[in-house]
N, C-alpha and C positions, 0 to 999 in steps of 0.2 A: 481413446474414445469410450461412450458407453457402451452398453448391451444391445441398443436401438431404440426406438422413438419410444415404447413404451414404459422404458426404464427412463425418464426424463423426467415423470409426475412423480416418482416415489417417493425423493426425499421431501415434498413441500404437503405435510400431513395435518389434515383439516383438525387434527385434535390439536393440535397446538393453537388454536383460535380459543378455545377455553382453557387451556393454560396462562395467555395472554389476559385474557381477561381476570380471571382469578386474582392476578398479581395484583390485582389492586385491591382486592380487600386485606384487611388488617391478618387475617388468617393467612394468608398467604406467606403476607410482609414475611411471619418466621419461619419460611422452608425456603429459602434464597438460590437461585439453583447457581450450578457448577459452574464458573465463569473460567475456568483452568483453560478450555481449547480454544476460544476466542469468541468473535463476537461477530452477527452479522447486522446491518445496519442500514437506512435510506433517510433521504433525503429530497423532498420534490418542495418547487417552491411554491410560500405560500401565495403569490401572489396570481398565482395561477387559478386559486382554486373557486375564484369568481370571474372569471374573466371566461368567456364562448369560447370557442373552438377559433374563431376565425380572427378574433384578437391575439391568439396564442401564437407570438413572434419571436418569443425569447430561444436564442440557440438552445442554452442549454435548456433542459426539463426534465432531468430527474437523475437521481446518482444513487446508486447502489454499491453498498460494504461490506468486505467481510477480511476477517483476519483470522488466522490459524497457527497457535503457536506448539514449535515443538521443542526448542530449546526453554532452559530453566534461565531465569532474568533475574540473576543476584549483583546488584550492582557493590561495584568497593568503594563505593563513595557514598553508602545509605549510611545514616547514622545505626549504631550497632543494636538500638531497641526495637527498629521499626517492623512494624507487624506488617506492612503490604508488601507481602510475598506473591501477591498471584502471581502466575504467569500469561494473565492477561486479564484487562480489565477495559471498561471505555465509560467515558462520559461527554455529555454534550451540553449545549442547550435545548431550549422545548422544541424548534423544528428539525429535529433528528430522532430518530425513533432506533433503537434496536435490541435484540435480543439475543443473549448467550447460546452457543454452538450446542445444539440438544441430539445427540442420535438417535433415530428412530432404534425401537426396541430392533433386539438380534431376529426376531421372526423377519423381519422387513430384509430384503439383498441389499441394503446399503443408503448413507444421506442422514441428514437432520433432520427434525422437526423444522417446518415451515419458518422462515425470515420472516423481517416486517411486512413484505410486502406480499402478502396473505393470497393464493391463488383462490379462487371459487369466489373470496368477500371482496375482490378488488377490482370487477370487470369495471369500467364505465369511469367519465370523468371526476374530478374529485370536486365534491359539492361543502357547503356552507358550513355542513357540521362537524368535517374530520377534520383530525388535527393530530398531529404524531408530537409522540412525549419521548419524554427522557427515557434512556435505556428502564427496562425493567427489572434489573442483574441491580442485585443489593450487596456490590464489593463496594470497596474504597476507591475504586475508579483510581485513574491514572493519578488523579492528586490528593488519591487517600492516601491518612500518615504519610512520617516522615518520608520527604524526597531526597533523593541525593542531592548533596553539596555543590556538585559543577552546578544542577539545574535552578538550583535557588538562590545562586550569582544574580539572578535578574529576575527570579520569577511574577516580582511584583509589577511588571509590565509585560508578561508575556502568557500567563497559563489561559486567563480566562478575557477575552477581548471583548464577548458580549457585556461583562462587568460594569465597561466605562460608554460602551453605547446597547445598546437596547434594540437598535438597529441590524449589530453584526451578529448572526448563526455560525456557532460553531460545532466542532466535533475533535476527540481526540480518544488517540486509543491504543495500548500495546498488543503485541501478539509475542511471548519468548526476548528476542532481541529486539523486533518491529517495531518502528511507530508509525500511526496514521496520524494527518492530522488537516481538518478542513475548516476555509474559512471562508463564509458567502455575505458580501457586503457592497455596499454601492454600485451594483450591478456586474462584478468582478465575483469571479471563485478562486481562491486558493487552495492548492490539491497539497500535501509533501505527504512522501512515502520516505522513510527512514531503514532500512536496511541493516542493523548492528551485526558487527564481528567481536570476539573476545568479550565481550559484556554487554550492556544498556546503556551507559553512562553517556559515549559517546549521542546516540540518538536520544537519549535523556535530552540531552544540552541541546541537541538540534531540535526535537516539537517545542520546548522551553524561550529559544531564543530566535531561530531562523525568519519565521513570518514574523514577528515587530520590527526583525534587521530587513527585511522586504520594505512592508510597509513605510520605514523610514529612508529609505531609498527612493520611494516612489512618490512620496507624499508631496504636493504639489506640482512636478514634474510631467504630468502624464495628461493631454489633454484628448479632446476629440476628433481631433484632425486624422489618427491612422495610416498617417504616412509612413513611408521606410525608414526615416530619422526617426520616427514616433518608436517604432517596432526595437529596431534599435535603440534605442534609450532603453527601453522598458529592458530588454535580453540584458545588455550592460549592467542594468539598475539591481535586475537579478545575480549576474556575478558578483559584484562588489559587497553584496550583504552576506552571499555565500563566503566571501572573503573575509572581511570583520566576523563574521560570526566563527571561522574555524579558528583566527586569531585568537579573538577572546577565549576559544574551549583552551585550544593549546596555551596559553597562557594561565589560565584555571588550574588545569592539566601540570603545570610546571610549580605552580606553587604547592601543589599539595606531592609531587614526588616524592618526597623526604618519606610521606607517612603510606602513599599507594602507588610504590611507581609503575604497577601493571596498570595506570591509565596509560600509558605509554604507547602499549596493548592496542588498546580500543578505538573502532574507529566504524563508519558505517558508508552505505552506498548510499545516496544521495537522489532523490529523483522530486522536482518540483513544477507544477505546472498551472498557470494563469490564465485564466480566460474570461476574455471581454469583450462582450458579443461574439462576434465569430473568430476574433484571432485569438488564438491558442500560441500562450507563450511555453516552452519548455527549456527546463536545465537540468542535467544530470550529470554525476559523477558515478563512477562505478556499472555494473550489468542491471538495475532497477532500468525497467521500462515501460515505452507509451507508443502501444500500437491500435492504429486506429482502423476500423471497420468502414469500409467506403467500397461503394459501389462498381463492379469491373468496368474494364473501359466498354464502350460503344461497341467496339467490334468481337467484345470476349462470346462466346456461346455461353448461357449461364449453365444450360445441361449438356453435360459429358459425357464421356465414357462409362464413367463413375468408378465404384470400384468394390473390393471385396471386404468385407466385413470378418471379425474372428473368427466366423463357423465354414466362411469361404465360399459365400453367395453373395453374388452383385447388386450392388447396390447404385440404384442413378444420386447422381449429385445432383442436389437443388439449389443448392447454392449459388446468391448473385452478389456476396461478397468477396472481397480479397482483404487482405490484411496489406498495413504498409506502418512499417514501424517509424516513427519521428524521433527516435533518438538513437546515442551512438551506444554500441556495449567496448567500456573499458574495460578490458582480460585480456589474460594471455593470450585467449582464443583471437584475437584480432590480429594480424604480422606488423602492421604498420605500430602497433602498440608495446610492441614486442623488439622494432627494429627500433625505435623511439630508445626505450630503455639500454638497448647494450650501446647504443650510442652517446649515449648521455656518460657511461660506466664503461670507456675502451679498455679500461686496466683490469676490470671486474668480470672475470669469464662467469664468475657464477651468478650474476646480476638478476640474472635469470636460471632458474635449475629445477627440474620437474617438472616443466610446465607452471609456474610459479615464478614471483618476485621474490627471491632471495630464497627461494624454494618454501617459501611461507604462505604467502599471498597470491590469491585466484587474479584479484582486482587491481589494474591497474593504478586507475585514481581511486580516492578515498578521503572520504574527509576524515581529521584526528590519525590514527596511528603514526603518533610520532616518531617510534623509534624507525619508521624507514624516509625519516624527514630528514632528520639529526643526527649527529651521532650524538651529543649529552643525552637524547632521553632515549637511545640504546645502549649507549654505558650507565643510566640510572637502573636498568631495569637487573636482575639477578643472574647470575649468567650462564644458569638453563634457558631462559629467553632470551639470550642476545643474538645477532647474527652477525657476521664477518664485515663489518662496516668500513667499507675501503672508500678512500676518500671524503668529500664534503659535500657532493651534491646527492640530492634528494633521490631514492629509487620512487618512489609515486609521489605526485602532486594530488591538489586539489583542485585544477582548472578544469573546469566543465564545459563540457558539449552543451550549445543553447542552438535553439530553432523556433524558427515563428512560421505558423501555420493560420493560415485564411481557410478557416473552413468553407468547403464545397455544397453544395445541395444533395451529391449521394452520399454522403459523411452520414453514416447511422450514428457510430456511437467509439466512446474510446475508454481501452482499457489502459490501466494504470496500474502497475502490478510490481512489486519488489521479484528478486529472480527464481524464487521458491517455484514459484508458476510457471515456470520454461526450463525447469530442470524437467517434467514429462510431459510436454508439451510444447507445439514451433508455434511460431506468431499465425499462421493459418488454423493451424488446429485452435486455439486460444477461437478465434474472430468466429471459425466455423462452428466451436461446441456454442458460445453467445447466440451466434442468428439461428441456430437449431432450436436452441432450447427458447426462447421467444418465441419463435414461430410457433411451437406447442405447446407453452404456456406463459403467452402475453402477458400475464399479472406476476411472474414468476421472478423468481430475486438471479439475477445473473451473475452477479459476483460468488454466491455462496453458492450455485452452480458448480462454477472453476473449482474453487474449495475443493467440493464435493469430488469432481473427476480428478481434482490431484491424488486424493485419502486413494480413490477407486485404483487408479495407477501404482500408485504406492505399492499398494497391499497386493495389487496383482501380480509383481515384479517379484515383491519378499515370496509368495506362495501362499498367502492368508486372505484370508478376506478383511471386508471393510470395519466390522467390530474387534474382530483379533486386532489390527493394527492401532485402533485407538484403546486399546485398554494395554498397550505397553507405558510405562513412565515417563511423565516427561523428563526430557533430556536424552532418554536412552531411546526416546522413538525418532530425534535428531538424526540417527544412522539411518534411517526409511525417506523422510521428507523433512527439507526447509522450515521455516516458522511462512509463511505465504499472507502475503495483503495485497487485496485486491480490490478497486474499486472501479465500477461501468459506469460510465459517464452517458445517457442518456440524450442526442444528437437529433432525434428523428417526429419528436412528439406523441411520444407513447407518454398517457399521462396516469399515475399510480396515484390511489386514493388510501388512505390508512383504515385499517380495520379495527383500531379502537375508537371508540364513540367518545 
């Protein structure tokens, strides 16, 4: 947790409003700021922004980004000139707006500079004249220079989808290993959160390929009725694309073995999620999750006991949400996931060893890492990386947990977060620091929030504060915290107006 309520305002700083602005003059254009730690980002639609208060029906209403990268993102399958090295970048179309991870200067105890969504220029409904732009971060963005080779197997139907309709908003974005990536069209949102282990390549290939192998699953298929076959159809329509699409990688992945068999390696956690008006479709492989902020039951008391804070004075809980997570976490940490696996492997006592698959792997399922698929792309790989491959069935699949969700009327909001974010913090704390920091500042970017108390946890743990731990390297501040993508899915009708004109 923070400091207390008044450590809440610190990181969202009114100077970053004439930074923002600046970036559009020509002078600006040449001092491009630091895109290295990630990106935070929103989202509200536009069609919102003429329409009363009393016509605003739409479930969702507003979505907030942010990504935080600490690993380094070299992928082995870039071609060997390409200069887009960041280790993170984003780009979108015009109704997404964001801006690179900025820290307030070391006088300040911790936090960014201010997200899009501007606290003090944001109060009040969004009128006729805003309008949110393209990132203001002058990298190459995610499809600057050359891309790796698995992801341009297809990319001419999958990077940019506004390209061919005019109609669909999008967003895409790395963070280290991470990908985000969003897509808002005929009344539907598509969320994926990518997860990478051992490279990019893998979650390369999923923002590249995953939502077109959606969409063509769904395409025609899906109508307005919202019955349980409907719901159903849709979850199925979502596994089968997640299916074709890790085929095709592994398949990618197997022709170029010869020249990179550490794709073999690579592979990422999985979390995807749909919504349409109010049902909320989700699929996940791996620990990426979607826990949603909804209102206690009837009979809960909202005020408690409360409890103690760092300095060890009591504090009332005001709290009148609870968290309830909608999806499953595949790890060791599960028994059934764990009892699944040695069963699968009776001859294999170390199937599992350290708390680990094959004493390698946190993550049960996993899309790509072929060498605990196969054994050819575990005898392809060098054999420093091989592991004891007894028999022929698979130590992890890719069959994902799916759930369909009829949102509620106390349903505030839901977050979406890769596992970086629940390494120091539970799904309560997560739900609890969102409705705290709303509550005292309603115009305030929730996602970069999270961000912001993961860095503060971090740094708390190592013994340093919040600028010591960002000015360690990337890569080497990987030992402190995850690479983290977070996006708050807005539930309730708080509606956010943009602060460039």
């Amino acid at each position: 947790m923070g400091n207390g309520w008044t450590k809440l305002t610190h990181c969202f700083h009114p100077a970053s409003t004439r930074r923002l602005r600046a970036a559009k003059s020509p002078a600006a254009a040449l001092e491009p700021y630091d895109e290295s730690l990630g990106h935070s980002f929103c989202y509200v639609p536009a069609s919102l922004s003429s329409s009363s208060s009393s016509e605003r029906t739409t479930t969702f209403v507003s979505l907030s980004g942010a990504s935080l990268s600490a690993n380094t993102a070299t992928s082995l399958s870039t071609d060997s000139n390409s200069t887009s090295l960041s280790s993170a970048s984003f780009e979108s179309s015009t109704s997404f707006f964001s801006v690179p991870l900025q820290p307030v200067g070391p006088l300040s105890d911790r936090g960014f500079l201010s997200g899009p969504i501007e606290r003090s220029y944001l109060s009040g409904p969004l009128d006729n004249s805003a309008s949110l732009h393209r990132s203001v971060s002058h990298g190459g963005g995610v499809g600057g220079g050359p891309s790796s080779l698995l992801s341009r197997l297809s990319r001419a139907s999958a990077v940019s989808p506004a390209s061919v309709d005019p109609n669909i908003q999008w967003a895409q974005g790395k963070a280290g290993e991470d990908r985000v990536h969003v897509v808002v069209s005929r009344g539907c949102i598509f969320v994926g959160i990518y997860d990478g282990f051992n490279g990019p390549d893998a979650t390369d290939y999923l923002l590249s390929n995953l939502y077109p192998a959606v969409e063509r699953e769904l395409n025609g298929k899906v109508s307005e009725r919202h019955s349980e076959a409907e719901h159903a159809l849709v979850l199925n329509s979502l596994s089968r694309a997640l299916r074709e699409t890790e085929a095709a990688y592994l398949n990618a992945a197997d022709k170029m073995a010869g020249v990179n068999p550490e794709l073999a390696l690579m592979g990422s956690c999985v979390l995807v999620m749909l919504m349409r008006g109010q049902d909320v479709y989700l699929m996940n492989v791996g620990d990426s999750r979607a826990v949603l902020g909804t209102s206690f039951s009837e009979n809960a008391d909202s005020i408690n006991d409360g409890f103690f804070n760092e300095y060890g004075e009591r504090m009332i809980d005001l709290r009148c949400l609870s968290a309830l997570q909608l999806t499953l976490d595949h790890s060791t940490c599960d028994e059934d996931e764990v009892r699944r696996i040695k069963k699968e492997h009776p001859d294999d006592p170390s199937a599992i060893a350290n708390d680990r698959v094959k004493g390698y792997l946190k993550v049960t399922r996993a899309f790509g890492a072929g060498f605990l698929k196969q054994p050819k792309w575990n005898n392809a790989l060098l054999k420093m990386f091989r592991i004891d491959y007894i028999g022929t069935s698979p130590y992890i699949t890719c069959n994902p947990s799916l759930h369909h969700r009829k949102l509620a009327a106390g349903d505030r909001f839901l977050i979406l977060s890769s596992d970086g974010l629940y390494q120091y913090m539970t799904n309560d704390e997560a739900v609890a620091e969102v409705e705290l920091f709303l509550a005292a500042t309603p115009e305030g970017d929730p996602a970069q929030h999270l961000i912001e108390e993961v860095l503060f946890r971090a740094a708390k743990k190592a013994g340093m504060d919040f600028h010591e731990l960002l000015e360690i390297a990337q890569g080497d501040r990987r030992r402190y915290h995850d690479d983290v993508s977070v996006i708050v899915i807005s539930l309730e009708g708080r509606i956010w107006r943009s602060c460039v004109n």
